[in-house]
C-alpha positions in Angstrom: 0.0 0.0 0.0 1.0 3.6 -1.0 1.2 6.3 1.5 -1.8 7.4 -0.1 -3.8 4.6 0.6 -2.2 4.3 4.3 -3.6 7.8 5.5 -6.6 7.2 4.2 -6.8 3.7 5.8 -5.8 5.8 9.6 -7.9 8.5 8.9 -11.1 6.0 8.0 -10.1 4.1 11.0 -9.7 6.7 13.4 -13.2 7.3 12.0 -12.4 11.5 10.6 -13.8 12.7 8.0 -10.5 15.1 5.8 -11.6 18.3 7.7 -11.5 16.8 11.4 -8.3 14.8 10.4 -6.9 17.8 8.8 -7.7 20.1 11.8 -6.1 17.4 14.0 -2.6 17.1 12.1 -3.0 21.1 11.6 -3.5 21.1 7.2 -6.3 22.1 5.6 -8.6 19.6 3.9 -7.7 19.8 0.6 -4.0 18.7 1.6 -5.6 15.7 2.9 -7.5 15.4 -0.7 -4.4 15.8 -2.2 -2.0 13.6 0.0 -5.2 10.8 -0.3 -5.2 11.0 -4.1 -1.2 10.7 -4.1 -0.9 14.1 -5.6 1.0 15.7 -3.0 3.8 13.8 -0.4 4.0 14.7 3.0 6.7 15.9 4.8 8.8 13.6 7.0 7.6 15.8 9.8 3.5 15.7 9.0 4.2 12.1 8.8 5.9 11.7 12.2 3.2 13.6 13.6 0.6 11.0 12.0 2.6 8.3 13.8 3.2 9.5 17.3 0.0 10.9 17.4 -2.3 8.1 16.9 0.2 5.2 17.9 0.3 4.0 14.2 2.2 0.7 14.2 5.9 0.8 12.4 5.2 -2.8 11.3 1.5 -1.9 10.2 3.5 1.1 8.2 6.6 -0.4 6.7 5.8 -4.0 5.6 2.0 -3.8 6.1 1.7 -6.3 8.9 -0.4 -6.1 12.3 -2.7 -3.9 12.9 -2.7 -0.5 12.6 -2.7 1.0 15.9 0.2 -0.1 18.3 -1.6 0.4 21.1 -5.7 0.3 21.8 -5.7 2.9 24.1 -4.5 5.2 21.3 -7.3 4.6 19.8 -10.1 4.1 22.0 -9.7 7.8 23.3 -10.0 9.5 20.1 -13.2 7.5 19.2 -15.0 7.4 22.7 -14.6 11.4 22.8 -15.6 11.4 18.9 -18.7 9.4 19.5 -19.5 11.0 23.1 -19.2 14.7 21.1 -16.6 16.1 22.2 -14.3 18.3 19.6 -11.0 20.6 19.4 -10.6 22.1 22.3 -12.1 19.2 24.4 -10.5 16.5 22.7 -7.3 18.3 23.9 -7.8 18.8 27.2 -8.7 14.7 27.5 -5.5 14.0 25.5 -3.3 16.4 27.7 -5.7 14.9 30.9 -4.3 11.0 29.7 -0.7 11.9 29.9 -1.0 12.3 33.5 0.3 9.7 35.4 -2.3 8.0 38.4 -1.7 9.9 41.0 -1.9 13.0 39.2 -5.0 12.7 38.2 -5.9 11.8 41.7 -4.3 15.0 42.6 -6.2 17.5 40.2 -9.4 15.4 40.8 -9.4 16.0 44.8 -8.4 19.8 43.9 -11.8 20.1 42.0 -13.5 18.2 44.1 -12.3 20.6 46.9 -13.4 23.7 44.7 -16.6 22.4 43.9 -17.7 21.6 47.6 -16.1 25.6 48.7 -18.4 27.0 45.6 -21.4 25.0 47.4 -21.8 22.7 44.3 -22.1 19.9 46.1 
Protein backbone atom coordinates (compact mmCIF):
# COMPACT_ATOMS: atom_id res chain seq x y z
CA UNK A 1 0.00 0.00 0.00
CA UNK A 2 1.01 3.59 -1.03
CA UNK A 3 1.18 6.26 1.54
CA UNK A 4 -1.79 7.44 -0.10
CA UNK A 5 -3.84 4.56 0.55
CA UNK A 6 -2.18 4.28 4.28
CA UNK A 7 -3.61 7.77 5.47
CA UNK A 8 -6.61 7.19 4.22
CA UNK A 9 -6.77 3.67 5.80
CA UNK A 10 -5.80 5.83 9.65
CA UNK A 11 -7.92 8.49 8.88
CA UNK A 12 -11.10 5.99 7.99
CA UNK A 13 -10.11 4.11 11.03
CA UNK A 14 -9.70 6.72 13.40
CA UNK A 15 -13.17 7.31 12.01
CA UNK A 16 -12.43 11.52 10.63
CA UNK A 17 -13.84 12.72 8.04
CA UNK A 18 -10.48 15.07 5.85
CA UNK A 19 -11.57 18.29 7.69
CA UNK A 20 -11.51 16.81 11.43
CA UNK A 21 -8.28 14.83 10.37
CA UNK A 22 -6.87 17.82 8.80
CA UNK A 23 -7.70 20.08 11.85
CA UNK A 24 -6.10 17.38 14.05
CA UNK A 25 -2.63 17.12 12.12
CA UNK A 26 -3.01 21.07 11.58
CA UNK A 27 -3.46 21.14 7.17
CA UNK A 28 -6.27 22.15 5.57
CA UNK A 29 -8.64 19.55 3.87
CA UNK A 30 -7.68 19.77 0.58
CA UNK A 31 -4.02 18.69 1.60
CA UNK A 32 -5.55 15.66 2.93
CA UNK A 33 -7.53 15.41 -0.65
CA UNK A 34 -4.38 15.83 -2.15
CA UNK A 35 -2.00 13.56 -0.04
CA UNK A 36 -5.18 10.76 -0.30
CA UNK A 37 -5.24 10.95 -4.11
CA UNK A 38 -1.21 10.67 -4.14
CA UNK A 39 -0.92 14.10 -5.64
CA UNK A 40 1.02 15.66 -3.04
CA UNK A 41 3.82 13.82 -0.40
CA UNK A 42 4.03 14.73 2.98
CA UNK A 43 6.69 15.90 4.75
CA UNK A 44 8.78 13.56 6.98
CA UNK A 45 7.58 15.82 9.82
CA UNK A 46 3.49 15.73 9.01
CA UNK A 47 4.20 12.06 8.77
CA UNK A 48 5.86 11.65 12.18
CA UNK A 49 3.24 13.55 13.64
CA UNK A 50 0.57 10.99 11.96
CA UNK A 51 2.60 8.31 13.77
CA UNK A 52 3.15 9.51 17.32
CA UNK A 53 -0.03 10.92 17.35
CA UNK A 54 -2.33 8.09 16.89
CA UNK A 55 0.18 5.15 17.95
CA UNK A 56 0.29 4.02 14.15
CA UNK A 57 2.15 0.68 14.17
CA UNK A 58 5.90 0.80 12.38
CA UNK A 59 5.19 -2.77 11.29
CA UNK A 60 1.53 -1.87 10.21
CA UNK A 61 3.45 1.15 8.18
CA UNK A 62 6.57 -0.36 6.68
CA UNK A 63 5.82 -3.98 5.57
CA UNK A 64 1.95 -3.82 6.07
CA UNK A 65 1.67 -6.25 8.87
CA UNK A 66 -0.37 -6.05 12.25
CA UNK A 67 -2.69 -3.90 12.93
CA UNK A 68 -2.69 -0.49 12.57
CA UNK A 69 -2.72 0.96 15.87
CA UNK A 70 0.17 -0.11 18.32
CA UNK A 71 -1.56 0.44 21.13
CA UNK A 72 -5.69 0.34 21.82
CA UNK A 73 -5.69 2.88 24.09
CA UNK A 74 -4.55 5.24 21.34
CA UNK A 75 -7.30 4.59 19.82
CA UNK A 76 -10.13 4.13 22.02
CA UNK A 77 -9.70 7.80 23.34
CA UNK A 78 -10.01 9.50 20.08
CA UNK A 79 -13.20 7.53 19.24
CA UNK A 80 -14.97 7.39 22.68
CA UNK A 81 -14.55 11.35 22.80
CA UNK A 82 -15.65 11.38 18.95
CA UNK A 83 -18.72 9.43 19.54
CA UNK A 84 -19.52 11.03 23.07
CA UNK A 85 -19.16 14.73 21.12
CA UNK A 86 -16.62 16.05 22.22
CA UNK A 87 -14.30 18.35 19.58
CA UNK A 88 -11.01 20.55 19.36
CA UNK A 89 -10.57 22.11 22.33
CA UNK A 90 -12.15 19.19 24.35
CA UNK A 91 -10.47 16.52 22.73
CA UNK A 92 -7.28 18.29 23.88
CA UNK A 93 -7.85 18.75 27.15
CA UNK A 94 -8.69 14.65 27.51
CA UNK A 95 -5.53 14.04 25.47
CA UNK A 96 -3.30 16.44 27.68
CA UNK A 97 -5.71 14.94 30.88
CA UNK A 98 -4.33 11.02 29.69
CA UNK A 99 -0.66 11.87 29.91
CA UNK A 100 -1.00 12.33 33.46
CA UNK A 101 0.31 9.71 35.43
CA UNK A 102 -2.28 8.01 38.38
CA UNK A 103 -1.70 9.89 41.04
CA UNK A 104 -1.86 12.99 39.23
CA UNK A 105 -4.98 12.69 38.15
CA UNK A 106 -5.87 11.78 41.71
CA UNK A 107 -4.31 15.02 42.59
CA UNK A 108 -6.23 17.47 40.21
CA UNK A 109 -9.40 15.41 40.78
CA UNK A 110 -9.41 15.96 44.78
CA UNK A 111 -8.45 19.77 43.95
CA UNK A 112 -11.77 20.05 42.03
CA UNK A 113 -13.48 18.21 44.13
CA UNK A 114 -12.33 20.63 46.90
CA UNK A 115 -13.35 23.72 44.71
CA UNK A 116 -16.64 22.41 43.92
CA UNK A 117 -17.65 21.65 47.56
CA UNK A 118 -16.07 25.59 48.72
CA UNK A 119 -18.38 27.01 45.56
CA UNK A 120 -21.38 25.00 47.41
CA UNK A 121 -21.82 22.72 44.27
CA UNK A 122 -22.15 19.86 46.13
Amino acid sequence: MNIAGKITAIREALGLNKKSFAAEIHVTPSYVTQIEKGEKIPSDSLLDLIMAKWAISVDWWEVGEGEIFSSESAITLEQKLGELGFKGKDVRQFQEWSKLSEAEQDELLKQLCMRNIEKGRY
